[in-house]
KENU-872747 format. One record per atom (N, C-alpha, C, O): chain; atom name; x, y, z. Coordinates in Angstrom, 2 decimals. Example, Ala and Ser with C-alpha at 12.3 -4.5 7.8 and 13.67 -1.06 7.14 Angstrom:
BEGIN
 chain atom      px      py      pz
     A    N   13.19   -5.69    7.80
     A   CA   12.30   -4.50    7.80
     A    C   13.20   -3.30    7.80
     A    O   14.24   -3.32    8.46
     A    N   12.85   -2.25    7.08
     A   CA   13.67   -1.06    7.14
     A    C   12.90    0.03    7.87
     A    O   13.41    1.14    8.04
END
This chain:
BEGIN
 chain atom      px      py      pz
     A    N   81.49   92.81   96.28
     A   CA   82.77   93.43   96.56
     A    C   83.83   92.61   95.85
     A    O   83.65   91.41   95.64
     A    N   84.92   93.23   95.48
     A   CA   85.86   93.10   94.61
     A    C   86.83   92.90   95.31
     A    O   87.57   93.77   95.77
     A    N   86.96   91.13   95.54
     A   CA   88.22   90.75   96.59
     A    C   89.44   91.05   95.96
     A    O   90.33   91.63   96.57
     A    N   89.59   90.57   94.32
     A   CA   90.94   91.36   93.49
     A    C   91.28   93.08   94.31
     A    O   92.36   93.51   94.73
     A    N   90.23   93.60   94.29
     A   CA   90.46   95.02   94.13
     A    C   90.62   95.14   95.49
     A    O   91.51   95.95   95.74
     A    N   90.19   94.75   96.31
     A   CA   90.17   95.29   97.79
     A    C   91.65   94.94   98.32
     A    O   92.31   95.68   99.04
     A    N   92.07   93.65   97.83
     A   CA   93.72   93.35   98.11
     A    C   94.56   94.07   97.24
     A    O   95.57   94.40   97.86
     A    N   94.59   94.53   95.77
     A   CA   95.20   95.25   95.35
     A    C   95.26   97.22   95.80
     A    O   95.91   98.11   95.27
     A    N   94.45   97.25   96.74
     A   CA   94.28   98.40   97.12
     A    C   94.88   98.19   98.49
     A    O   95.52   99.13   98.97
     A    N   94.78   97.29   99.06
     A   CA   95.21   97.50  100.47
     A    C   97.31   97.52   99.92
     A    O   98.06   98.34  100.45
     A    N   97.81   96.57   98.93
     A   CA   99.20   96.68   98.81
     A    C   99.38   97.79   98.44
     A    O  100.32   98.27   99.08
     A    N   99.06   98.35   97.87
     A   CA   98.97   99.69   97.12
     A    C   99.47  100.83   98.47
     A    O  100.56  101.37   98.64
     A    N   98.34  100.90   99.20
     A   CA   98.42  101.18  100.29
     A    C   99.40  101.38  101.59
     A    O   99.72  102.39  102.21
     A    N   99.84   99.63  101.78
     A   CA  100.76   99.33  102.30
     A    C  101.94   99.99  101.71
     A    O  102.50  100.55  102.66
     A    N  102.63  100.21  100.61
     A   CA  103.52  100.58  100.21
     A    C  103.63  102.01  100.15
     A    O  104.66  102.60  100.50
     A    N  102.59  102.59   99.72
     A   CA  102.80  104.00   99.24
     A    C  103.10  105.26  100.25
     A    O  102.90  104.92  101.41
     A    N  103.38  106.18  100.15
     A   CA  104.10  107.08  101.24
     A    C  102.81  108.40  101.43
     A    O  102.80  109.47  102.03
     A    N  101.80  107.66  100.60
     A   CA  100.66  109.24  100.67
     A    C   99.87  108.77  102.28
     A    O   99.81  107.63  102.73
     A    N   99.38  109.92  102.86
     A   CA   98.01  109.57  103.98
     A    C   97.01  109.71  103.28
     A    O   96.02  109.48  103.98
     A    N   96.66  110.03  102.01
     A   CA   95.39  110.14  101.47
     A    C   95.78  109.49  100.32
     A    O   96.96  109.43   99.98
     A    N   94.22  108.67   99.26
     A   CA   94.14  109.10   97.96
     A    C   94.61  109.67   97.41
     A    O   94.96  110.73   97.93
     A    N   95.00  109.42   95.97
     A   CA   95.67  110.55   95.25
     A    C   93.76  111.34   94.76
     A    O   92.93  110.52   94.38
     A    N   93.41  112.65   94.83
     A   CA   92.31  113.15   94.48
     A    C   91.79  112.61   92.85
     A    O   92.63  112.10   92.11
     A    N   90.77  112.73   92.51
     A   CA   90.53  112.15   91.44
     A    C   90.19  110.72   91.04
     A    O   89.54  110.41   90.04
     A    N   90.81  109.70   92.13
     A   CA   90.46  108.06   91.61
     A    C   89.31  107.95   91.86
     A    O   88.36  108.43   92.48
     A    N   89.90  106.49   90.61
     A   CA   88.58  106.78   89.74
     A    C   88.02  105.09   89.85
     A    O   87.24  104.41   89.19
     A    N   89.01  104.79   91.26
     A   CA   88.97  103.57   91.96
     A    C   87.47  102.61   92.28
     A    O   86.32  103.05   92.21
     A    N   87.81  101.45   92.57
     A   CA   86.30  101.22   92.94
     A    C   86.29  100.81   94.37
     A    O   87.31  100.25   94.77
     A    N   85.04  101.04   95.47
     A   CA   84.96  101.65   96.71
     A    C   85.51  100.17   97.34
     A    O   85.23  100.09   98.54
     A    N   86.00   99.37   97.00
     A   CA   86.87   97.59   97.45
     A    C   87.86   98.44   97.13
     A    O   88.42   99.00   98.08
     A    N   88.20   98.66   96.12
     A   CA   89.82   99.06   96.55
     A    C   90.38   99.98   97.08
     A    O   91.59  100.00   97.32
     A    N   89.04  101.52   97.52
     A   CA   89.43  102.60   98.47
     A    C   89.70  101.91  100.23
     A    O   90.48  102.07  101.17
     A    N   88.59  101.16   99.91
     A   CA   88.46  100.27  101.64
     A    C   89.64   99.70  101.67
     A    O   90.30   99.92  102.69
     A    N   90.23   98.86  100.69
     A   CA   91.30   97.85  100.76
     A    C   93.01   98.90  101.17
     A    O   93.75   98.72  102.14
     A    N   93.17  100.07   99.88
     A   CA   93.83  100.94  100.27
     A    C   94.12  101.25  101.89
     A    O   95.05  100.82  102.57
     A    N   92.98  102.18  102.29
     A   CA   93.25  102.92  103.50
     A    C   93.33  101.60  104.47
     A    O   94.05  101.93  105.42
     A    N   92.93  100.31  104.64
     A   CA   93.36   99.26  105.52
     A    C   94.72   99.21  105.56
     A    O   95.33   99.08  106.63
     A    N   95.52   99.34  103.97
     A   CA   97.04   98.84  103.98
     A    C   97.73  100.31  104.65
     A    O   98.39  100.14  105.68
     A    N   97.64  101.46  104.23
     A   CA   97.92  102.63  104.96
     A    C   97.65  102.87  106.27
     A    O   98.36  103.73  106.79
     A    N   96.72  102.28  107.04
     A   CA   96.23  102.12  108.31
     A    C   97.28  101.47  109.04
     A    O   97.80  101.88  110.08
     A    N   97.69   99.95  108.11
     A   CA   98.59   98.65  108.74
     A    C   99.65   99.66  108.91
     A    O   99.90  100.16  110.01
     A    N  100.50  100.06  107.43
     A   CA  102.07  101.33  107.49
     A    C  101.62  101.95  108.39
     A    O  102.20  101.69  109.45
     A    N  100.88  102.64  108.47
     A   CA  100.77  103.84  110.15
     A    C  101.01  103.21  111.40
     A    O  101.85  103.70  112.15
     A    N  100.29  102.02  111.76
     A   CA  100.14  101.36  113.13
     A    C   99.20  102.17  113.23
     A    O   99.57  103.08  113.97
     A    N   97.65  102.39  112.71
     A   CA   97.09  103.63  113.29
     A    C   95.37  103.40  112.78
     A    O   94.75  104.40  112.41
     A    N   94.80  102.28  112.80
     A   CA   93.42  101.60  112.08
     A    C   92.48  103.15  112.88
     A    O   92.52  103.75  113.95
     A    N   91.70  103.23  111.55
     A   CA   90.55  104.90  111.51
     A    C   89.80  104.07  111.86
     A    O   89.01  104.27  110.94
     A    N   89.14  102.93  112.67
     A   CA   88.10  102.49  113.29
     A    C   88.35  101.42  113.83
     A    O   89.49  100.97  113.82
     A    N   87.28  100.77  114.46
     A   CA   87.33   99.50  115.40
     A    C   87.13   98.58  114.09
     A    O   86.98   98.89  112.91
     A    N   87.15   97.60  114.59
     A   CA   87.52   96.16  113.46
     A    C   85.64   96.31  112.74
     A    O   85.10   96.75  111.72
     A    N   85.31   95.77  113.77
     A   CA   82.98   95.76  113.48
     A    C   82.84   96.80  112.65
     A    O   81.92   96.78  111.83
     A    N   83.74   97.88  112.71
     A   CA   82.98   99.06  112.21
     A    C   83.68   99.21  110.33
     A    O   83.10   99.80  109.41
     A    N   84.97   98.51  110.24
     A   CA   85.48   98.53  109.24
     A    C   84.70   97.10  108.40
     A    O   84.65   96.98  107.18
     A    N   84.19   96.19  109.33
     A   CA   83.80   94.99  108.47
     A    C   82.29   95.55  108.65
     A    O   81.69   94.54  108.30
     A    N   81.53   96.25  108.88
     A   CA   80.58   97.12  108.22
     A    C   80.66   97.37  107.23
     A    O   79.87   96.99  106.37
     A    N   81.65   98.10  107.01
     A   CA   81.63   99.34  106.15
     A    C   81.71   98.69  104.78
     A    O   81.00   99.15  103.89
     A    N   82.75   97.34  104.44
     A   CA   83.09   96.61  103.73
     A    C   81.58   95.77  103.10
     A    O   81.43   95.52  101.90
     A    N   80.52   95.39  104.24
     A   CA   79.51   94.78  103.75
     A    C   78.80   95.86  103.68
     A    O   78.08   95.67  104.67
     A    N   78.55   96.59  103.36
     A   CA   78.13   97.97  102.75
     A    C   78.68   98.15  101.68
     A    O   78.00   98.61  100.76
     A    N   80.03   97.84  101.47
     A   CA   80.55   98.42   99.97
     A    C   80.40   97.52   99.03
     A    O   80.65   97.73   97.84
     A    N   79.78   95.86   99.75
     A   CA   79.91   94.80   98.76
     A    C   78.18   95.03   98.69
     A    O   77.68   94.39   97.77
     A    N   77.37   95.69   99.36
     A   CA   76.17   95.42   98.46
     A    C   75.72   96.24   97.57
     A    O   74.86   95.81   96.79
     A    N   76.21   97.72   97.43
     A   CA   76.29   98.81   96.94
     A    C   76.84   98.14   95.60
     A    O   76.17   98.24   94.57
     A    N   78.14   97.41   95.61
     A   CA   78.85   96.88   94.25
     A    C   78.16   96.05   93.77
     A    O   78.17   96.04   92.54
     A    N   77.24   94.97   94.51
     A   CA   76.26   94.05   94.34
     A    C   74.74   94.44   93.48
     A    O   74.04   93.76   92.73
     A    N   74.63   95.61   93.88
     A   CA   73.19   96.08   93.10
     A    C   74.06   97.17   91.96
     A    O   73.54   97.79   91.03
     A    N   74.78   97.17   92.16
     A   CA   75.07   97.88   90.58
     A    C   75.68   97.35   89.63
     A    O   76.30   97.84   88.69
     A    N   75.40   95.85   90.06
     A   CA   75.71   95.41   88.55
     A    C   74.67   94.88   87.52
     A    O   75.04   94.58   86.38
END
């Protein structure tokens, strides 16, 4: 997993005024996770329990891990 990308996705996030993705990115799955965390923080409104988001994250780092 792509700690650059997962923090540049969560500011991204934090800042931006969308509830979704813009359709089409072409992002990598650290910086979709990182994104919707910072949009989660702007909402006051986390889409899961903490365990279930640091799952999901060691899931996205081994997925990024075998494809390289």
């Amino acid at each position: 997993m792509s700690n650059d990308d997962m923090i540049e996705g969560y500011f991204d996030g934090k800042k931006s005024d969308l509830d979704e993705l813009p359709k089409g990115s072409n992002r990598s799955d650290s910086y979709k996770h990182g994104w919707r965390n910072g949009r989660d923080d702007r909402k006051g409104a986390p889409r899961s329990s903490a365990s279930d988001l640091r799952r999901e994250a060691t899931d996205i780092a081994a997925r990024e891990r075998a494809a390289l």
